[in-house]
C-alpha positions as CSV (number, residue, x, y, z in Angstrom):
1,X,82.9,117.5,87.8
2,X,83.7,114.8,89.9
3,X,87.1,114.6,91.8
4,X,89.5,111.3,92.4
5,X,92.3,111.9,94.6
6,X,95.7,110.3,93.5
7,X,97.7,109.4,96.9
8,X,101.3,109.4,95.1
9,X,102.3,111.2,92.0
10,X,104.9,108.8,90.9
11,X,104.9,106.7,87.9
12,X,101.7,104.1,88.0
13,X,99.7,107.2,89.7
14,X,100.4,109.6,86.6
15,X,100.6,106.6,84.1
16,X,98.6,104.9,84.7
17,X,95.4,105.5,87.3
18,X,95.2,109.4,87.2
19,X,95.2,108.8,83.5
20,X,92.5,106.1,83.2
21,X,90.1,109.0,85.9
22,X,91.0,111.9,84.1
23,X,89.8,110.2,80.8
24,X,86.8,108.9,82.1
25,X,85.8,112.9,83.1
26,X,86.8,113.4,86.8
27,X,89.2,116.2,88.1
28,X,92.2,114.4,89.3
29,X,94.1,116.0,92.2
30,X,97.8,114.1,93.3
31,X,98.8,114.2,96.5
32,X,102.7,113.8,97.2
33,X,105.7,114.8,98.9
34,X,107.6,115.8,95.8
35,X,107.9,119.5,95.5
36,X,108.9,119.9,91.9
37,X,105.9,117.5,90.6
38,X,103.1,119.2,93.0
39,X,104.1,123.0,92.0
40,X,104.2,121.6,87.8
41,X,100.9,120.0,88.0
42,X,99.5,123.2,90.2
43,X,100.8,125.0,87.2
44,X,100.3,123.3,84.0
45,X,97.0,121.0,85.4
46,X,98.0,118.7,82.6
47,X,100.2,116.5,82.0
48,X,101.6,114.0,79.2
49,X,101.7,110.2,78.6
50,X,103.6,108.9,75.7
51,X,101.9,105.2,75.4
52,X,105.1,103.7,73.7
53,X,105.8,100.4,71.5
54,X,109.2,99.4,70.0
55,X,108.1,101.3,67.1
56,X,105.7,103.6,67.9
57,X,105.3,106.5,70.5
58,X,102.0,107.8,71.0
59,X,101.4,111.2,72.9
60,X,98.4,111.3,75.5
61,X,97.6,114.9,77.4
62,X,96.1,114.2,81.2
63,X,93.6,117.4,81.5
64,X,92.0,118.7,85.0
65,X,95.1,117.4,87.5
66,X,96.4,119.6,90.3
67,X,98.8,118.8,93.3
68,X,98.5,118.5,96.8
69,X,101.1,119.0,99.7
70,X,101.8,115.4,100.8
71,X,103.4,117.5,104.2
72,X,100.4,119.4,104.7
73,X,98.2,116.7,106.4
74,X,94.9,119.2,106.9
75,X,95.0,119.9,103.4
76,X,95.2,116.0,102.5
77,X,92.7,115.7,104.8
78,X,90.0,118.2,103.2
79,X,90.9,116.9,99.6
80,X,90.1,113.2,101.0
81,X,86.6,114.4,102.7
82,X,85.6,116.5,99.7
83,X,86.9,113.7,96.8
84,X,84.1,111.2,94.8
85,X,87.0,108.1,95.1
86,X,90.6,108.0,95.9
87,X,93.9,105.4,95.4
88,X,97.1,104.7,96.4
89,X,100.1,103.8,94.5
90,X,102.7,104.9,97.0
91,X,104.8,101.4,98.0
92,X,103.7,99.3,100.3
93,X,106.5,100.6,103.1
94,X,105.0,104.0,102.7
95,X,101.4,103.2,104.0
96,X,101.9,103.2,107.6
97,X,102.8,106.8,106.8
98,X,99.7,107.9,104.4
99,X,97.3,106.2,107.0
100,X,97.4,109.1,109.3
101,X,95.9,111.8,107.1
102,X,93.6,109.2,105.2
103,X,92.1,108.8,108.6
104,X,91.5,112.4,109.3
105,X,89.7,112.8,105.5
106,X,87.6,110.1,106.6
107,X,86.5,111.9,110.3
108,X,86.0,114.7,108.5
109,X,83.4,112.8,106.2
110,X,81.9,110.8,108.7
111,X,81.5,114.8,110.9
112,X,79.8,116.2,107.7
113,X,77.9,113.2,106.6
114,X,79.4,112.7,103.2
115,X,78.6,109.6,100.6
116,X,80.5,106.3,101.8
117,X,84.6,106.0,100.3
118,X,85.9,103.6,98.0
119,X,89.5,103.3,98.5
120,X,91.7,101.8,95.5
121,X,94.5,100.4,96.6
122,X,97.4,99.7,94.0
123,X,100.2,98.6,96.0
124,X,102.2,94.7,95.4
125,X,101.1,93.1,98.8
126,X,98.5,90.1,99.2
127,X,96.0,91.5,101.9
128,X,96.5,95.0,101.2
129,X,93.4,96.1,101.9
130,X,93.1,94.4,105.4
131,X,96.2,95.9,105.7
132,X,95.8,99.2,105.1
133,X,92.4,99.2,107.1
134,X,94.0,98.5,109.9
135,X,96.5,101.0,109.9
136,X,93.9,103.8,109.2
137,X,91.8,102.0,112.3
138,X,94.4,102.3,114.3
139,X,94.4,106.1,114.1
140,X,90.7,106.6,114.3
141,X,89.6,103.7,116.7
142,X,86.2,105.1,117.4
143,X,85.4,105.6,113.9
144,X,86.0,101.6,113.2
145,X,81.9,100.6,112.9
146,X,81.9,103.6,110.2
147,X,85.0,102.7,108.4
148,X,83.0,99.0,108.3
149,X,80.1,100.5,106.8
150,X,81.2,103.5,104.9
151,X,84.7,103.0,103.5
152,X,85.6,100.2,100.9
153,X,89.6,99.2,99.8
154,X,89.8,97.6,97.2
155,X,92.6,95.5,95.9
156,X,93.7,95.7,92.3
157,X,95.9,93.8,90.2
158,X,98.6,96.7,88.3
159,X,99.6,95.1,85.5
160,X,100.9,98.1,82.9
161,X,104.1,98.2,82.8
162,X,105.9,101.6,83.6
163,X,109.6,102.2,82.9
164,X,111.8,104.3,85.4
165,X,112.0,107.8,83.5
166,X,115.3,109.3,82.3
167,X,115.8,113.0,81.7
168,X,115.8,112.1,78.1
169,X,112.6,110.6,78.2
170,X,111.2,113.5,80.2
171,X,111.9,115.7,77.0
172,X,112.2,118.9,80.0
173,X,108.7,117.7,81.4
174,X,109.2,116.1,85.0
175,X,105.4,115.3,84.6
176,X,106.1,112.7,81.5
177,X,105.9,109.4,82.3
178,X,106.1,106.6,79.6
179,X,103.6,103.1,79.6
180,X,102.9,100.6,77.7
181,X,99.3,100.3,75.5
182,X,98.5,97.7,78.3
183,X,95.8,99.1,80.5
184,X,93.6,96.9,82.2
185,X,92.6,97.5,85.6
186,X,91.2,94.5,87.6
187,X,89.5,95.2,91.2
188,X,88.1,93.6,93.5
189,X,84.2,93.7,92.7
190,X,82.8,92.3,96.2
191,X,84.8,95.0,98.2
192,X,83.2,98.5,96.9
193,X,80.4,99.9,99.3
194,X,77.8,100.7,96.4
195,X,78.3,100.0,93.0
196,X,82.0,100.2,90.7
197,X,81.9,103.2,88.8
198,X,81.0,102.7,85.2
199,X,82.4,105.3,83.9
200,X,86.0,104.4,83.8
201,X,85.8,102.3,81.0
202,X,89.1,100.2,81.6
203,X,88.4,99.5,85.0
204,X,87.6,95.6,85.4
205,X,85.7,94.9,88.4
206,X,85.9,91.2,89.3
207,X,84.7,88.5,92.5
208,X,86.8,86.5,93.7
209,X,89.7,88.6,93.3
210,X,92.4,86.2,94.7
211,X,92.5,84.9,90.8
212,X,94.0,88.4,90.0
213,X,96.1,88.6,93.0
214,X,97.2,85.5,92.7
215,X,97.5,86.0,88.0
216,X,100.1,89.0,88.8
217,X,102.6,88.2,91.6
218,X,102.6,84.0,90.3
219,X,102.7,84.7,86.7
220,X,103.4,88.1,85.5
221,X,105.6,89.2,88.4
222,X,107.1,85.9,88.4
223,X,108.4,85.6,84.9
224,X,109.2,88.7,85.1
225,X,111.8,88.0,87.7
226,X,112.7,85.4,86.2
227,X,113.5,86.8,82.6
228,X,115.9,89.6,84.5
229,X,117.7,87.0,86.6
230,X,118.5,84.7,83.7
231,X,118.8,87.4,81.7
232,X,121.8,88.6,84.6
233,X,123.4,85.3,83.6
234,X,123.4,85.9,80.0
235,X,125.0,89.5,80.5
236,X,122.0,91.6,79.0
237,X,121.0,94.8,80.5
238,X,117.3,94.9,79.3
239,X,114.4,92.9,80.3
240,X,113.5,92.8,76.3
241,X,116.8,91.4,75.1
242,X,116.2,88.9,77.7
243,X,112.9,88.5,76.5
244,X,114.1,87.9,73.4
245,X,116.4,85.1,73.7
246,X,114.8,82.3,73.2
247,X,116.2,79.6,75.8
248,X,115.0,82.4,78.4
249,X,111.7,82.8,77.0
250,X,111.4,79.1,76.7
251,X,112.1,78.6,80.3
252,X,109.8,81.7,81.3
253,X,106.8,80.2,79.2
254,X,107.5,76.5,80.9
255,X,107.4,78.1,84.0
256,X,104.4,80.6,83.5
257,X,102.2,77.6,81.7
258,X,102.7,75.3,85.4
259,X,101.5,79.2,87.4
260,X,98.7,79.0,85.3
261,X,97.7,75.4,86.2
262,X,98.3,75.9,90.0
263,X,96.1,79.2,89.9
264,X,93.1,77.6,87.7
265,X,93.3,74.8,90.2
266,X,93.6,76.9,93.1
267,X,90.4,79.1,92.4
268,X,88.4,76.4,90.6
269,X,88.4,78.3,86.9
270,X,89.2,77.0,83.8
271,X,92.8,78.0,82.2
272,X,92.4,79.5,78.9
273,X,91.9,82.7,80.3
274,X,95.4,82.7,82.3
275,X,97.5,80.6,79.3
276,X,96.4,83.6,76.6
277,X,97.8,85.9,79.5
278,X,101.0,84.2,79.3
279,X,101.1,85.0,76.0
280,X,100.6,88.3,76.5
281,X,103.0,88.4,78.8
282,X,105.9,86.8,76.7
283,X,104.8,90.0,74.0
284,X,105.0,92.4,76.0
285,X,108.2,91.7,77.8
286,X,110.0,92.8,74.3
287,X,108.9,96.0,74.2
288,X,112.0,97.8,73.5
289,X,110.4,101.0,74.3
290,X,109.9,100.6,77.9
291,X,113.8,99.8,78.5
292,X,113.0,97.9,81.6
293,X,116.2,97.4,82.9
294,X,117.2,93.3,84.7
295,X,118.9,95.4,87.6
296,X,115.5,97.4,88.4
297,X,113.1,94.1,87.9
298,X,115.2,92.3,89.6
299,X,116.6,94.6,92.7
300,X,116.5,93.1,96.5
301,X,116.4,89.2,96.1
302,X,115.7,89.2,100.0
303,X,112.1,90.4,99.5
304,X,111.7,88.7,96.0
305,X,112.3,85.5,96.8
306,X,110.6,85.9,100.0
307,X,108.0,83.3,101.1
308,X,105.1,84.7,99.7
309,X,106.4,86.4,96.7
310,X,106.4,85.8,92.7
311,X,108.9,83.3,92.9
312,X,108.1,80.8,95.8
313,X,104.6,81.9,96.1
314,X,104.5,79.9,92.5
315,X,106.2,77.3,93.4
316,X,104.5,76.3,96.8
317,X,101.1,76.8,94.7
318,X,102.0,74.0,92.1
319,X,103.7,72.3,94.9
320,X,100.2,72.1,96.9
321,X,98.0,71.2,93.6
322,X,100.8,68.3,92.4
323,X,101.4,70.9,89.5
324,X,105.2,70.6,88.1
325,X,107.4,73.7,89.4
326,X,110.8,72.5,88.0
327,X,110.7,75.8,85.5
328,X,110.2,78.1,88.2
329,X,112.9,76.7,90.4
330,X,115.5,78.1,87.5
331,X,114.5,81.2,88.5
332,X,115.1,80.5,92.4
333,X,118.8,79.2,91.5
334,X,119.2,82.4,88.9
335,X,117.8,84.8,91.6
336,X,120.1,83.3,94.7
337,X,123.4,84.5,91.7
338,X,121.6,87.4,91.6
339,X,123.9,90.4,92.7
340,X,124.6,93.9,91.0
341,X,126.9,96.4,92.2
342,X,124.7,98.5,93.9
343,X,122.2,96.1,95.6
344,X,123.0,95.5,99.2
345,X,120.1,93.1,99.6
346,X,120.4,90.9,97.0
347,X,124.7,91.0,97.4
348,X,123.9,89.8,101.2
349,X,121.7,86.9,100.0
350,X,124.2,85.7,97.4
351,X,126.8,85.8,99.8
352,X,125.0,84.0,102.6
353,X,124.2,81.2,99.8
354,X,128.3,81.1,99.0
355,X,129.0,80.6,102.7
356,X,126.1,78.3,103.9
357,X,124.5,76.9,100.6
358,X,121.3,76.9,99.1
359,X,119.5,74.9,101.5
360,X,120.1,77.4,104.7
361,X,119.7,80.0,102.0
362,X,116.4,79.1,101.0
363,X,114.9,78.3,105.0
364,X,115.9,82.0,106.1
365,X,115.2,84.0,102.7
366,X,112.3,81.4,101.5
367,X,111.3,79.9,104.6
368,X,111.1,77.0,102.0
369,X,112.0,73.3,102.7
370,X,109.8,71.6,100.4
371,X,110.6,68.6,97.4
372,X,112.4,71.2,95.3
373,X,115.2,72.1,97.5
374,X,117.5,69.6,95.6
375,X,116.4,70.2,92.7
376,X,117.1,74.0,92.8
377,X,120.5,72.7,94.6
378,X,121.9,71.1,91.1
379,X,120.6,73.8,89.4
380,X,122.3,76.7,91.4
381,X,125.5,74.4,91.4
382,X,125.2,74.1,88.2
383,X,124.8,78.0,87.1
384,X,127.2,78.9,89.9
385,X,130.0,76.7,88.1
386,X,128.9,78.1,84.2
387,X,126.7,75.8,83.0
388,X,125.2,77.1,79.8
389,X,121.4,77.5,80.0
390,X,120.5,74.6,77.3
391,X,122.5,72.2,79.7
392,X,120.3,73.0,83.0
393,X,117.0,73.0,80.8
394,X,118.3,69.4,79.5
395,X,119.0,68.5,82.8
396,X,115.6,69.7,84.3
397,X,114.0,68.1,81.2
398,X,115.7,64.5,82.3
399,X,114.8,64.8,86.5
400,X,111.5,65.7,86.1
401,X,109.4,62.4,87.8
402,X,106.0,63.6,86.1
403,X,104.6,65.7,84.1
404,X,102.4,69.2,84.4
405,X,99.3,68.6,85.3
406,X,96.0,70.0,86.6
């Protein structure tokens, strides 16, 4: 039997890429720092997924899984240079500490001679695989020509939704973990030494994968955002009752149909491909199941509406291709209100937009000075004073110069 190694037992790990190995015949082992998790799988080696709908829940058992130590690096270590493939789904501010004993597996394989290493890397950050690379060259810098030649990371786009797990939901399992039927893994084709393996039937290897990249931070990260922090306005406390009102999804479908445009332009494709996934999008946001919550989508404004990121990102893309971004600068102004008890980062960027205004606010947080800062002005003053929704979509409707366009 083969054997994938899982760096991070948490939700997306279990849910979703342990799952999609384990079904396509590999032993799965988890590595994390969680004791409770490692000693369950170590002694139930299975584990459940309920796939969920808002009216159907669908038990899945997760055979041949077993836990690793996260603290014991040599044991990491061994698992890595004895493993067939591996991933990580452990947050991006948690690499720098996982690249230590990923770089020890890999001396060990390079000492024994073992097959090359194709890394999956399932973390939200553009260049994650350079990233990550460098770290892990960093700790073995004489072993770099090897990790050139013998070790692929790969970027993938993680686009199943996973819901944070309640002790209800665990039903006295800590293992459970609840998705939705979405399970489509894109990864990037051109960066696996040797061939994708066949066998895991939902993988979906694909070159040039800056379209993917690009398809889940600008559209369904985006909208995403953008449904929680008008749904924050609104006074719901579910992304699906957001969802579900229809000026929101309105504004969201506006805003993912000019992402779409901006990416096809971008990477030279046609649309149809990225407008049906805005679709799907809108769909699956309502699944009731999942009880996505507009506090957890839309936590820490600081690094959401950072340059980069779903929101901006989106916007300086339709910006660059001439594309109409008026949509997605509701979501900017909604985002900049944006401030639950509880969330430090996103209360100190609302604040800092109270005292200085949205055009400071948007050169520190956004690094953004481009031809929507006035636009996004109104519509923050707007909001901020308690305009109703179908008045700022009115009002967007009547400033926009031009149309969407490719």
């Amino acid at each position: 039997m083969k054997k994938f190694i899982m760096y991070g037992a948490g939700n997306i790990g279990r849910g979703f890429i342990g799952q999609s190995f384990s079904a396509a015949g590999y032993k799965v082992g988890f590595i994390d720092v969680n004791k409770e998790i490692i000693a369950r799988l170590n002694a139930d080696n299975r584990y459940p997924v309920n796939v969920v709908t808002s009216d159907k829940n669908e038990e899945i058992i997760v055979e041949n899984a077993y836990g690793i130590d996260g603290t014991d690096i040599d044991a990491v270590a061994e698992e890595i240079a004895s493993c067939d493939m591996m991933a990580t789904a452990i947050g991006v501010n948690v690499l720098k500490f996982i690249a230590k004993p990923i770089a020890f597996g890999i001396k060990k394989r390079a000492e024994k001679n073992a097959p090359p290493l194709n890394i999956i890397i399932c973390e939200n950050l553009i260049g994650a695989d350079a990233f990550l690379k460098g770290l892990i060259v960093k700790e073995i810098p004489d072993l770099e020509d090897y990790v050139d030649k013998k070790v692929g990371f790969i970027e993938a786009s993680i686009g199943r939704m996973v819901p944070v797990m309640t002790e209800e939901k665990k039903q006295g399992n800590p293992l459970r973990v609840y998705v939705e039927p979405y399970n489509v893994l894109p990864v990037d084709k051109a960066a696996f030494v040797g061939e994708p393996p066949a066998e895991v039937k939902n993988l979906y290897p694909y070159s040039p994968f800056n379209l993917f990249i690009e398809r889940k931070l600008f559209m369904h990260n985006m909208s995403h955002a953008l449904c929680a922090y008008l749904g924050n306005l609104r006074g719901y406390g579910f992304i699906y009752q957001a969802a579900e009102d229809f000026d929101i999804e309105y504004t969201a479908y506006r805003a993912l149909t000019s992402s779409a445009l901006a990416i096809a332009a971008e990477n030279g494709t046609d649309c149809k491909m990225l407008t049906e996934h805005a679709d799907n999008l809108l769909y699956r946001f309502k699944n009731r199941a999942l009880a996505d919550t507009v506090e957890r989508v839309g936590k820490d404004t600081v690094r959401k509406l950072g340059e980069n990121d779903r929101l901006i990102g989106a916007l300086n893309l339709c910006e660059k291709h001439g594309i109409d971004g008026s949509y997605i600068c509701i979501g900017v102004a909604a985002a900049i209100l944006f401030a639950p008890q509880g969330d430090e980062r996103s209360a100190e960027l609302c604040a800092f937009a109270r005292e200085n205004g949205v055009v400071k606010t948007l050169e520190k947080y956004s690094g953004y000075g481009g031809g929507y800062t006035g636009l996004i002005k109104d519509i923050y003053d707007m909001l901020k004073s308690g305009e109703k929704l179908p008045c700022v979509l009115s009002f967007v409707e009547k400033s926009n110069n031009g149309r969407i366009r490719v």
